[in-house]
N, C-alpha and C positions, 0 to 999 in steps of 0.2 A: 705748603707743598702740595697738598691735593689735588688746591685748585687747579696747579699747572699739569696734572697728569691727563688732561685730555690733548692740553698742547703736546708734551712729551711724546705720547702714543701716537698724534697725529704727523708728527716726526720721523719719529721710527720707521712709520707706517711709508713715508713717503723716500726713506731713505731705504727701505726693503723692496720699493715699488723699481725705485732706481738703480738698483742690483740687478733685476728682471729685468730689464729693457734690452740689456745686451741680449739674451738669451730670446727673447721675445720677437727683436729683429732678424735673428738668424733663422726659427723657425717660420716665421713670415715668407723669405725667402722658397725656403722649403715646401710650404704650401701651396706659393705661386709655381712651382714645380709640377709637382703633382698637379693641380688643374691644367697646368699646360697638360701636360700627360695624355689628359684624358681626351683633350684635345687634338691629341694627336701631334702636339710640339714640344719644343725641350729648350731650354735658354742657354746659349754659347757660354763658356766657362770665362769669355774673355771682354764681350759685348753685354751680355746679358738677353742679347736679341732673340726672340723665338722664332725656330726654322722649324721645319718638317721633321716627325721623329725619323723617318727612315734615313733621312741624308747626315744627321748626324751622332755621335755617342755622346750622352750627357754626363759630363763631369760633377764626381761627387765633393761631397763637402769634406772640409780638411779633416773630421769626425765621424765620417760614415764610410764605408767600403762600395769601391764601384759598381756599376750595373752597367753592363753592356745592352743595348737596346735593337735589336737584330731589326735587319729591313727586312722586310718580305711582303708579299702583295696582299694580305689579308692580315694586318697587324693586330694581334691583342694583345693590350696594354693592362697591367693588372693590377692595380690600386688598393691601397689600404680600405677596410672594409667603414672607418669610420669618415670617412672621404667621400665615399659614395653615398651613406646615410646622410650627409649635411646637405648634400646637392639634392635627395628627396626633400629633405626638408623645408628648403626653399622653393621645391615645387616645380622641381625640373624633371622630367621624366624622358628618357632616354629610350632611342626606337628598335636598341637590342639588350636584355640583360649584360652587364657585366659582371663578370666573374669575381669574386669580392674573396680576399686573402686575409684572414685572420690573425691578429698576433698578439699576444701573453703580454700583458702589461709587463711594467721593471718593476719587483721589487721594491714596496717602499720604507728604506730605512728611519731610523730613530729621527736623525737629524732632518730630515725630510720633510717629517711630519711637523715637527714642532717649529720649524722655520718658515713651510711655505702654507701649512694646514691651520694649524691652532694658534698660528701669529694672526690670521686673518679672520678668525672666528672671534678669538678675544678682542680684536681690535674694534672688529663690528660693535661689540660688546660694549668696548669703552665708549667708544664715540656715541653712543645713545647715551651712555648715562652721564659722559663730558656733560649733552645740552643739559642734561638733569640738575645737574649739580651744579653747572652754571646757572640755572633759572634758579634756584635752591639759595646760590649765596648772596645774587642780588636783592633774594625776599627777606632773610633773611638782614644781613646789610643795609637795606633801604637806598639803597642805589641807584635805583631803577623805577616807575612808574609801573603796575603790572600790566597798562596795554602794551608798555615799552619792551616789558621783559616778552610778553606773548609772539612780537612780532619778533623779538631778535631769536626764541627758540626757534618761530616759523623758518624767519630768514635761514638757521642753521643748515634747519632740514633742506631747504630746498639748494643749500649749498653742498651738501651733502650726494643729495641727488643729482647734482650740476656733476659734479667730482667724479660721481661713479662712471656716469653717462660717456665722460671726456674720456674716461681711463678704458673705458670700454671699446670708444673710438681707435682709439691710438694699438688698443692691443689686437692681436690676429689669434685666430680661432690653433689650439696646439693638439691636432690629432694625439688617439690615443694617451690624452693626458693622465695622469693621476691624481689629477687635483681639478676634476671638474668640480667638486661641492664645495670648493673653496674659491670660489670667484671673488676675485676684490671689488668689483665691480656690484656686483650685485647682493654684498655685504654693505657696502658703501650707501648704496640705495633705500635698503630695508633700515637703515638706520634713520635713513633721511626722514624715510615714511613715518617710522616710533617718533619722531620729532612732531612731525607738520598732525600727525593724529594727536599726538599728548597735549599741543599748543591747542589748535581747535576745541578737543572737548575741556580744557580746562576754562577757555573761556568760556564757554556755556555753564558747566555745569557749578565753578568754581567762582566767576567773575561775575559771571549773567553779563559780558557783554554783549552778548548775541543772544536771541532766540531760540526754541527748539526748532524750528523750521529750518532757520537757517544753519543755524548748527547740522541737522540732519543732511540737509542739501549739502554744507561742506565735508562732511565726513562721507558720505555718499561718493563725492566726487574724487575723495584723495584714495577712497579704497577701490573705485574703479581704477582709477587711473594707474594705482599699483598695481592692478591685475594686467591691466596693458604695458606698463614697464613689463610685467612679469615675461613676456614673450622675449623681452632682449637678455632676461637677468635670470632664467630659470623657474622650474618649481616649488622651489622653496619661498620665492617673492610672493608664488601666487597664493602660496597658502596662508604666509602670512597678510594678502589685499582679502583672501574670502575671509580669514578670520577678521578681519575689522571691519568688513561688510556685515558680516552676518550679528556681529556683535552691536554695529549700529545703534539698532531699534531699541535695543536694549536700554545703552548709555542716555538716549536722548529722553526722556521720559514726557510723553503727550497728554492732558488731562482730558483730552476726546480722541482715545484712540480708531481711527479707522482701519477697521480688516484687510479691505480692499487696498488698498495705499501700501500697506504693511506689508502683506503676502504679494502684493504685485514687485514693489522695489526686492524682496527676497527674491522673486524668481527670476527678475532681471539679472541679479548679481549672480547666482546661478547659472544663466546661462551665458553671461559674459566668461565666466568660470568655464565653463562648458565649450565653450567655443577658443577662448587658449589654448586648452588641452586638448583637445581635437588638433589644433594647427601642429602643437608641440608633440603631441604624443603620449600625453603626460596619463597616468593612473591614479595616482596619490591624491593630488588637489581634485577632480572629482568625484573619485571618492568621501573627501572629505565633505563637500560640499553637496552632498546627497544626504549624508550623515545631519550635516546641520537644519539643511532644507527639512529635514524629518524629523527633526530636533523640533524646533519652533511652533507646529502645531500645537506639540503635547504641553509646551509652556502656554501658550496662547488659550488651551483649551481648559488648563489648568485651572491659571491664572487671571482671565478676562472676565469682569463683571459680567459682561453680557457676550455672547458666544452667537458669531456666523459662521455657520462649518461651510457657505458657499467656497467662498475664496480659497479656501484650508481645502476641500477637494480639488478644486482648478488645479491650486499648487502640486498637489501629489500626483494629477494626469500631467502636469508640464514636466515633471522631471521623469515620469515612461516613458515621454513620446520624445522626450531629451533624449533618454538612454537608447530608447529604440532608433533612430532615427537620424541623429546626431554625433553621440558618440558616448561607446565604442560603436554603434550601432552595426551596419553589414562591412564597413570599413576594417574594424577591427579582426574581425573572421579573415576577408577577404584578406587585409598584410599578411597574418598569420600562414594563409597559405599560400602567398607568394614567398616568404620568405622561406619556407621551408623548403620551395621548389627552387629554389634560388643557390641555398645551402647546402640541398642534397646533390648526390654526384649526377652527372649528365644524365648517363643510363636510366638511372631512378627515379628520377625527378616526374617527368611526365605521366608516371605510375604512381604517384603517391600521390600528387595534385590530382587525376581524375578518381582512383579509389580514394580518396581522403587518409589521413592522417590515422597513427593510432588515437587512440581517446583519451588514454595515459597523457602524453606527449602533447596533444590539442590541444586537452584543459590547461594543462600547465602553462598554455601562451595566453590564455584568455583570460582579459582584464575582470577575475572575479571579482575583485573588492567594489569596483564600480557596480557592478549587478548586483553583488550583494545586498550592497547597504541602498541601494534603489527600492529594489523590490520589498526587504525586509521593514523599511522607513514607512513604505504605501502602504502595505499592510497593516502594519503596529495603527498606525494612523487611523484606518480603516475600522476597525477592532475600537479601537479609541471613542471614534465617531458613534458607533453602538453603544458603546457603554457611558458615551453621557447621552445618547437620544433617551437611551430606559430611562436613565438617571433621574437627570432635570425636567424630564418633559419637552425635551426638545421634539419639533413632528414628527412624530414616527416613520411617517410615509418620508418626508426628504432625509431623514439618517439612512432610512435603507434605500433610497435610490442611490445617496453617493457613496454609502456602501458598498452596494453591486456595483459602482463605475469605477474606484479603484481597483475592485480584485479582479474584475473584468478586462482592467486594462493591464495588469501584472499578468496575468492569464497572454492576453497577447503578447506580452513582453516574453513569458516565455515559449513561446511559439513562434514568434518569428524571429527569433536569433536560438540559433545550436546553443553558445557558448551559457544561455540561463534556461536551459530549459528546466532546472531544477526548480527555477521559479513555479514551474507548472504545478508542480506537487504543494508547493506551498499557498499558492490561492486556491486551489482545490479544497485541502485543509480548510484554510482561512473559511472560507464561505460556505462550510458546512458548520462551522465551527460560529461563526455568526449566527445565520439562519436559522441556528437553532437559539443562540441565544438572542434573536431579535425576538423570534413565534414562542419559547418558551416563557419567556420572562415576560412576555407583553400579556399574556392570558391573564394575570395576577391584576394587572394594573387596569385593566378593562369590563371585570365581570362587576366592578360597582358603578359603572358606569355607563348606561347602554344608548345615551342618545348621541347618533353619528357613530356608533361602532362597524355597523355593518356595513357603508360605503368604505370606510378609512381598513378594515381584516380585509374588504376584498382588494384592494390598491393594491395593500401590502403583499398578501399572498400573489397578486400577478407579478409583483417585483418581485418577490423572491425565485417564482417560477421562472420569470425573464430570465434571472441570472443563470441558472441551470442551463435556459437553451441556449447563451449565449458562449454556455463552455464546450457545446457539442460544435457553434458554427464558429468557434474560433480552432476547435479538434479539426474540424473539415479541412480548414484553410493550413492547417499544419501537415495534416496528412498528404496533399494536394501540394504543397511542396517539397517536402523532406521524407516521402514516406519511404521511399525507392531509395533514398541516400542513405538514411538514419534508421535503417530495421529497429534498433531497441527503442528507441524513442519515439516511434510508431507505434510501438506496442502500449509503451508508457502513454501516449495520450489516447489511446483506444480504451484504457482502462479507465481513464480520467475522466473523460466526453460521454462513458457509460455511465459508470458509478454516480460523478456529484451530483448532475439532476436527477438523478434517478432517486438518492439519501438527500438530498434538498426537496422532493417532492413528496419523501415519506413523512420527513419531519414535518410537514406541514398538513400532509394529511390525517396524521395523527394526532399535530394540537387542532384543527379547525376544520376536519373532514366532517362531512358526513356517512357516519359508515352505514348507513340503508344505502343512499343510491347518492354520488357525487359524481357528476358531468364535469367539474372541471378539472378534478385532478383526474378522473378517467379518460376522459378526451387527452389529456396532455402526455398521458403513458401510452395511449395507442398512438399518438402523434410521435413520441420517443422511439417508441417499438419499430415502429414504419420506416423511423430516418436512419435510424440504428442498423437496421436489417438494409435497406437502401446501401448503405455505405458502406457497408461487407461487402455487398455485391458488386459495389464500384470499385474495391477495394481486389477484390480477385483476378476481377479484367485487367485494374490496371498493370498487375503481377500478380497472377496465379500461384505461382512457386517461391517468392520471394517474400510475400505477406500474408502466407499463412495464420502468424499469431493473431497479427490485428485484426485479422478476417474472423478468426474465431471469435478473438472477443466482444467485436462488434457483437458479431449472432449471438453471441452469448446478453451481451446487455440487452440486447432485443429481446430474449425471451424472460428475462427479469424485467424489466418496463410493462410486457404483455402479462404477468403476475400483478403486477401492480395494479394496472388498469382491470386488471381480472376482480383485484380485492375489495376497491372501490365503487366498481358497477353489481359486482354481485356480493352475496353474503349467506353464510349457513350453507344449508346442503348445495344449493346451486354453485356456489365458490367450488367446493370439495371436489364436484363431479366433473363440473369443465375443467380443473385445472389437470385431468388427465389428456383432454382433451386436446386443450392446449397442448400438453407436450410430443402428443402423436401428429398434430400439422407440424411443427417444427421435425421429427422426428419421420414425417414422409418427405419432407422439404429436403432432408440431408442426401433422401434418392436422387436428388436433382440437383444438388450442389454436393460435391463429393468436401463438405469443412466435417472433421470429425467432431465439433463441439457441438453440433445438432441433433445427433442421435443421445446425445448425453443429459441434453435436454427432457429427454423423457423420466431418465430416470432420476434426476432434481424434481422433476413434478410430483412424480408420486411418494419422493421422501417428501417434499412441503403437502403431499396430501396425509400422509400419514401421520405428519404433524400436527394438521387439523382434524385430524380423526383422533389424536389426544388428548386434544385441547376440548374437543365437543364428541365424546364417541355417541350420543344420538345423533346425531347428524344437523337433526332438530331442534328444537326444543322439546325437553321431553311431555310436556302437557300437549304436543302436536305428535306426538309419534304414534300413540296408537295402540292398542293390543293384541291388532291380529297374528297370528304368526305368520312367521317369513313373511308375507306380501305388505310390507312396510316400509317406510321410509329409509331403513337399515341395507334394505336390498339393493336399492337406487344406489346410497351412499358407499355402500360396499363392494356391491356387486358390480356396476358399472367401471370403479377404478381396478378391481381385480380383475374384469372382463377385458381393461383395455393396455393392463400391463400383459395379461398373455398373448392377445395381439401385438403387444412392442415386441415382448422375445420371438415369438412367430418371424416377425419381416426381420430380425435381426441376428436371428438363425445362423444364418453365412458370413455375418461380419467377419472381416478380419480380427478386430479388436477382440481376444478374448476375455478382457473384464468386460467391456459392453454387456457380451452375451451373457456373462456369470452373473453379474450386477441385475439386467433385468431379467433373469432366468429366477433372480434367489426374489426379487420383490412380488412378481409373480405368484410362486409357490407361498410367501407369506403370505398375503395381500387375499388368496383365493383359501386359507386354513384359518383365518380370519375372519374372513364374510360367515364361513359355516358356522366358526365358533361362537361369533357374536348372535348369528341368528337362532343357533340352541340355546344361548345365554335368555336372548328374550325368551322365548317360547318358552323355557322350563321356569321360568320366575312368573309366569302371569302375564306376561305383556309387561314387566316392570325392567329396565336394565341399570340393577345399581353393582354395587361392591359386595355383597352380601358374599361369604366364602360358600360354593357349590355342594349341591348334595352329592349322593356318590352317584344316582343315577345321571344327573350332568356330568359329573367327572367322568364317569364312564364312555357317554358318550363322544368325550372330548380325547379319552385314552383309543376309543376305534377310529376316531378320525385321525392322529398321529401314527397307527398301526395303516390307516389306508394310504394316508399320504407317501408313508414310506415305503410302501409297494410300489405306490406310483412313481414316484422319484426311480426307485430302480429300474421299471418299465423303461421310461423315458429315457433312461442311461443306458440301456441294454439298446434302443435304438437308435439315440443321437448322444453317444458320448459328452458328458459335460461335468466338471469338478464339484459344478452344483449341486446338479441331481445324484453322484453318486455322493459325495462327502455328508449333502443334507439331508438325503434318505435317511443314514446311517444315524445320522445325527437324531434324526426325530426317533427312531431305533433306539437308541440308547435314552432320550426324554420320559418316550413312554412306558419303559419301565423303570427308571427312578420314579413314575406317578407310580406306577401299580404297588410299587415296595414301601412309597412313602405314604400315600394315601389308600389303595384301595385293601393292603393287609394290615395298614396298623389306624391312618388316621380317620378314616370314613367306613372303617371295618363293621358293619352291625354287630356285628359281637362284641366291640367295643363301643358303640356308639347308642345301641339300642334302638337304631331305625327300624321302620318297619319293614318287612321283606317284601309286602304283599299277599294280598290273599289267595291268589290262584298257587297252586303245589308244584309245576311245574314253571309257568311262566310268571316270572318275577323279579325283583331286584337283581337277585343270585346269578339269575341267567346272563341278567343285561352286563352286569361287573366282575362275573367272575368265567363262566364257561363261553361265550363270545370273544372274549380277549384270548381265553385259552386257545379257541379255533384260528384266533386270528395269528398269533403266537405262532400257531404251530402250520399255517401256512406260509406264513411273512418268510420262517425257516426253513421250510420245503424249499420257494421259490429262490432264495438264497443261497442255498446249498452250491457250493463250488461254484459262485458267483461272487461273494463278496467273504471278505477273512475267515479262517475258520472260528476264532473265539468270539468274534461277530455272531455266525450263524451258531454256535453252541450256547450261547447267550440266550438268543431269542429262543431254541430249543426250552432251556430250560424254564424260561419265563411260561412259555406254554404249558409246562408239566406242576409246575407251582399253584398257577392261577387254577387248572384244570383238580389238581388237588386242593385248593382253597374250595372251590365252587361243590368238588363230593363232599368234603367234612363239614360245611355249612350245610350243604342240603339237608346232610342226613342229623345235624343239629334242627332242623329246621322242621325237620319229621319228627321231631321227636317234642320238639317245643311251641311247635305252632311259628305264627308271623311276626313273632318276635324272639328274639336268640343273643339277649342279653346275657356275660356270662354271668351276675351276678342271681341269674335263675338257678344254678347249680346244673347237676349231670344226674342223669338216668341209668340205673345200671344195661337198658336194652341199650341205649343211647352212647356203651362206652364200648359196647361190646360190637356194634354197626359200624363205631369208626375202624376198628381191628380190620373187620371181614373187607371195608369198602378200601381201604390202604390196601392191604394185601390186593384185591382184586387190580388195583391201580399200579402196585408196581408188576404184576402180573401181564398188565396191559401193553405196560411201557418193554417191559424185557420184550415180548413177544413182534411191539412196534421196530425198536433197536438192533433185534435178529433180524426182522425180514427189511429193514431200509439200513443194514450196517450204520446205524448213528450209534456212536458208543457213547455220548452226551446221553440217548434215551437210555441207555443201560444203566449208566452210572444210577441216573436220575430216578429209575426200578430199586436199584441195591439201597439209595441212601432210602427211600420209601420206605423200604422190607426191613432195613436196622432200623426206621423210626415204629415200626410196627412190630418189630421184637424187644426193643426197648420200654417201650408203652405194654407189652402181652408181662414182663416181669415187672414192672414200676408199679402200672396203675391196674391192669386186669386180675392180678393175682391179688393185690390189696382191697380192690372196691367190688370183686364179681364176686358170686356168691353159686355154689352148688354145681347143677348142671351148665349155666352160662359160660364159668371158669373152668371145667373141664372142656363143654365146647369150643374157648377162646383158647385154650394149648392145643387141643388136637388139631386144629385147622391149620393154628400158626405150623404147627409140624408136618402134617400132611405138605403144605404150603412150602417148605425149605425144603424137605427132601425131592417136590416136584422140580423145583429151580436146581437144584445140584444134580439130578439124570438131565437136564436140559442143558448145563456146562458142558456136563460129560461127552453128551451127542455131540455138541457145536468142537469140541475141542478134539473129539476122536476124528468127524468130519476131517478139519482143517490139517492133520497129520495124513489122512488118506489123498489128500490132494496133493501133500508138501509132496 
């Protein structure tokens, strides 16, 4: 009974065909209708004859509801919208849009499906494995000779095909169907095909009645030729002729495979594929056969004794300049936005066709899967081609040329169609992403091998270099078309056309630079700089207000390329000091091109200089710097970038932009506290500048330059307002005395340290660390006084009264123990008795300071003095003094309080006589 189930179904099949027929001819009818319609006539309900629509009403069918067809002198006739798409398809195009009517398929019920969907799907189904099972039980059986059996599965097929082809004929196209994917016709066919392919390669591969040649030539021809059915029968035929294309090569196995032969018959079948779907419209089948085409390499590359990556690149440019150019190519775009203007309402249409589309909405029309797996196939490939060049030893020089000619040409790809422009970001990627591992991984394989290296590095490096400038002239060509249309995607390739030769040219100058002096990667970065800045400039003209971003970024890679070219021509201090340099032409330039990423420029220079000043803070080498002070290399290095950052905030004074100003106001100020600092570091070390941690007299020094800076900050704020100068005056305010608290009283203290003081009694360490900061202190606070906070200026107050009382109880430690005032020397009785009298004297000073300048910070700062000197006269004077010292040490102390309590008295009766 099995055997007969291919007859049974083919039965069925034919007696399901013959229930349709009725239904098939009435729709027929119906279609001939409508194209009258469009024509402008309508067929008598009683002749059939077509007249004019205006002279007559068209009678509807005994199953439809009427339509009256009004005369009038300008008649529009309104057609179903799949009506109209069939008449494009054939390639008629029409000398005014018509207005195309939409309408909701029916409903497709249970019975529906299973009768006119999955009857014809299964049916397909059987009828292939009918021939199967037929060729199966004649082998079986012995029935049959097997050239016998081969030709009669042949014969099936092409009966099969015969079958579809007629039923095809006879049947008429049924608008808005719901059973487009269930075609009998081209069910009938795809079976035929599983026939005439299964027969063909069984003889080969099974019989060896034929050859591989022939064989290939035959299977070649049936899966073309299904791809050409496939224009009568759908896209599903055609995927099923590229699957059995592409599978070919496979099935037939060659014991002298030829590359050339191979990738060429693939890219044929490809672009036969390619050119169906173009006529049809179709998405799916080129897609798929993008996928395949980029599939076959990786086997090929795999799996081939001996490897031509020639042909394997050709293939991957034939299917870009496919996608680009062929389809979806500008065709695709181009429906998209006729349709839309077609489907949107009168009013809107004309405004959404010239503004374009949203970009939500766009994407969603455009054929990604085809781009995708394009782009993504050329690249993998590409990537591929690298990593067997390092691999096996294939030439380095021909992997990275066809390297750079796929991603070069996905790079086009995405630049001259909207719909992949994402492509762009992904060869960008790609070929930094090579590049590097062409140059890094090739150094390994070449340094035990030096003859012919140096012709074959410089090839390469100009290839690698080509590919960089070939993404700026394909940037150009994209900007030059799209830039005015596509704002964000002008921006996007402005960044792209900057950055990858820009990191394709680092990576190479840092595996195979010469970092003294290289002319090639330096020529190429001021070559980059020049085209870069160029095309900003062309880029403004051509829309000043509209391409801003791009404009900037350009100028922006410009002056990153001019960095580049800066780091390969110079080196050491020379680097250092032009690269200020640099940023102040870019930063006068911006006076003359109003882009604000110009002036910005400057202040990127002197962070990359201050970077170099980390990385090297001699500037030099330190066996080249020298010992003299200040007039040294240090000064050039320093001075000159701190000289030309307070020239950048000078001309940038008036910016609008208030970070600009604050930005180069603060590097400025750093940058010039900096130069001094460094150049006290020399000078007080010898001529040596290490890490060594500072004595106190450098730290001290380092404390009055913090104390001066912050005067000057205020100055400068007191006449040109700026968040800088007041917030980082303050700030150095508050720095430098956390040093005095942390270092110059407890961790660089002589008293604690046992440094020496010096030998002169008055001028000496004490002076420099302790009573100078005092003065400075207690001018910083003057000058601040109802100027800046008052816990601010009571701060600084007190810091002055500290250090100034630090500076008398060392002196007079200092009188009493010589140049040294360690305290493990012990105490003097004159020596305990000198600090009483000089405390009292000191809060004496301050009270009398705090009466005549009202600072009650100095008062306090008197009272806590005079309890630390009444606490000390009962602690330590009454236990360690002896005789008349400790009578003198109470009497003063009391003389001393009762003089302070008639001085409250006076100030306090004063202030009642006023009130």
């Amino acid at each position: 009974m099995m055997e007969l189930l291919p007859l049974v179904i083919l039965i069925v099949g034919v007696v399901v065909l013959r229930g349709h027929n009725l239904r098939i001819k009435q729709l027929e009818a119906r279609v001939q209708e409508l194209q009258n319609a469009l024509e402008g006539k309508v067929l008598t309900p009683d002749t059939g004859e077509s007249i004019p629509a205006a002279y007559a009403v068209a009678q509807p069918m005994d199953d439809e509801p009427k339509v009256a067809i009004e005369d009038t002198s300008t008649p529009e006739i309104e057609a179903p919208a799949l009506a109209a798409r069939n008449i494009a398809d054939a390639g008629q195009e029409e000398d005014a849009p018509l207005a195309s009517q939409t309408s909701t398929p029916p409903k497709e019920s249970l019975e529906s499906t299973i009768g006119a969907r999955w009857a014809v799907w299964v049916g397909g189904i059987a009828l292939a494995l009918g021939g199967i099972f037929m060729v199966k039980y004649s082998i079986e059986s012995g029935l049959l000779s097997p050239g016998v059996r081969l030709a009669l599965a042949a014969l099936f097929g092409l009966v099969l095909i015969a079958a579809g082809e007629v039923i095809r004929r006879r049947a008429a196209p049924v608008p808005n169907s719901a059973f487009q994917n269930a075609m009998i016709p081209g069910v009938l066919t795809a079976a035929g095909v599983v026939a005439l392919f299964g027969s063909t390669y069984a003889a080969h591969a099974i019989y060896e009645f034929i050859g591989p040649a022939t064989a290939f030539i035959l299977l070649a021809l049936i899966s073309l030729a299904t791809l050409g059915l496939s224009l009568l029968h759908g896209q599903a035929l055609a995927g099923l002729g590229l699957l059995a294309s592409m599978a070919t090569p496979a099935l037939v196995a060659s014991t002298a495979p030829r590359p050339w032969i191979l990738f060429g018959y693939l890219v044929l079948t490809w672009l036969a594929t390619l050119l169906a779907s173009r006529l049809r419209r179709w998405l799916i089948a080129p897609s798929l056969a993008n996928g395949l085409l980029s599939l076959w390499p990786l086997l090929y590359i795999t799996f081939s004794p001996v490897v031509d990556l020639a042909p394997v690149t050709l293939s991957m440019l034939a299917m870009i300049g496919g996608t680009i150019f062929l389809w979806p190519g500008r065709y695709a775009v181009s429906e998209a936005v006729k349709e839309d203007a077609t489907t949107a309402p009168a009013e809107e249409a004309p405004q959404r066709v010239s503004s374009g589309m949203e970009w939500a909405a766009f994407l969603a029309r455009q054929p990604l899967g085809m781009t995708l797996t394009a782009a993504i196939g050329a690249l993998t490939v590409s990537l591929c081609i690298v990593s067997f060049g390092l691999r096996y030893g294939y030439p380095i020089v021909d992997a990275t040329f066809m390297f750079a000619a796929i991603v070069a040409a996905v790079a086009a790809f995405g630049a001259g169609r909207l719909h992949a422009a994402w492509a762009t970001i992904l060869s960008a990627l790609v070929a930094i992403v090579g590049t590097s591992g062409i140059l890094t991984n090739w150094i390994a394989g070449i340094e035990s091998t030096a003859d012919g290296t140096a012709s074959l590095q410089s090839t390469v490096l100009h290839e690698v270099l080509g590919l960089g400038a070939l993404f700026v002239l394909i940037g150009a060509f994209f900007l030059r078309r799209f830039a005015e249309a596509e704002k964000p995607y002008a921006a996007l390739w402005s960044l792209v056309m900057a950055a990858t030769p820009l990191a394709i040219a680092t990576i190479s100058f840092v595996n195979f630079g010469n970092w003294t002096l290289d002319w090639l990667h330096g020529l190429y970065g001021i070559g980059l700089a020049l085209v870069l800045i160029g095309l900003a400039e062309w880029q403004d003209r051509s829309d000043g207000e509209g391409l801003k971003l791009p404009t900037n970024i350009l100028a922006a890679g410009s002056f990153a390329a001019a960095v580049f070219a800066l780091h390969t021509l110079a080196h050491h201090a020379s680097a250092t000091i032009l690269l200020p340099v640099l940023g102040i032409a870019y930063l006068l330039a911006g006076r003359l091109r109003n882009w604000p990423v110009l002036p910005w420029t400057m202040v990127a220079a002197l962070v990359i200089t201050m970077g170099r000043i980390a990385w090297q803070p001699t500037i030099v080498d330190p066996s080249e710097l020298g010992t003299t002070p200040v007039f040294n290399m240090l000064l050039a290095g320093y001075g000159i970038p701190a000289a030309l950052a307070v020239l950048a905030a000078f001309i940038t004074r008036h910016s609008p932009s208030l970070r600009l100003r604050n930005a180069l106001q603060a590097l400025a100020c750093f940058l010039v506290l900096l130069m001094i600092a460094i150049l006290v570091r020399h000078a007080m070390n010898g001529g040596v500048l290490n890490d060594a941690a500072p004595t106190l007299g450098e730290q001290s020094i380092y404390t009055l330059l913090a104390i001066g800076a912050s005067a000057t900050l205020m100055a400068l704020d007191l006449s040109a307002a700026s968040p800088v100068f007041r917030y980082g005056g303050m700030a150095l305010g508050v720095i430098s005395v956390a040093m005095i608290l942390t270092l110059h009283l407890l961790g660089l203290n002589p008293f604690m340290t046992g440094e020496s003081t010096g030998r002169i009694p008055l001028f000496n360490l004490l002076l420099l660390a302790y009573l100078l900061p005092a003065a400075a202190y207690g001018g910083l606070a003057l000058f601040a006084r109802n100027r800046r906070p008052l816990p601010y200026v009571a701060m600084l107050a007190v810091a002055a009264a500290v250090m100034a009382f630090a500076w008398a109880t060392l002196s007079v430690r200092r009188f009493w123990q010589g140049e040294y005032i360690p305290f493990w020397n012990g105490f003097i009785q004159g020596e305990l008795y000198s600090y009483s009298v000089v405390w009292l004297l000191i809060g004496i000073a301050l009270l009398g300071l705090g009466a005549r300048f009202e600072a009650r910070s100095l008062r306090i700062a008197s009272a806590v003095l005079v309890f630390i000197a009444v606490v000390k006269a009962f602690l330590i004077d009454m236990a360690n003094l002896e005789g008349f010292l400790r009578a003198l040490s109470f009497i003063g102390l009391g003389a001393v309080l009762i003089g302070i309590g008639l001085f409250y008295q006076k100030i306090l009766t004063r202030k009642k006589a006023t009130e």
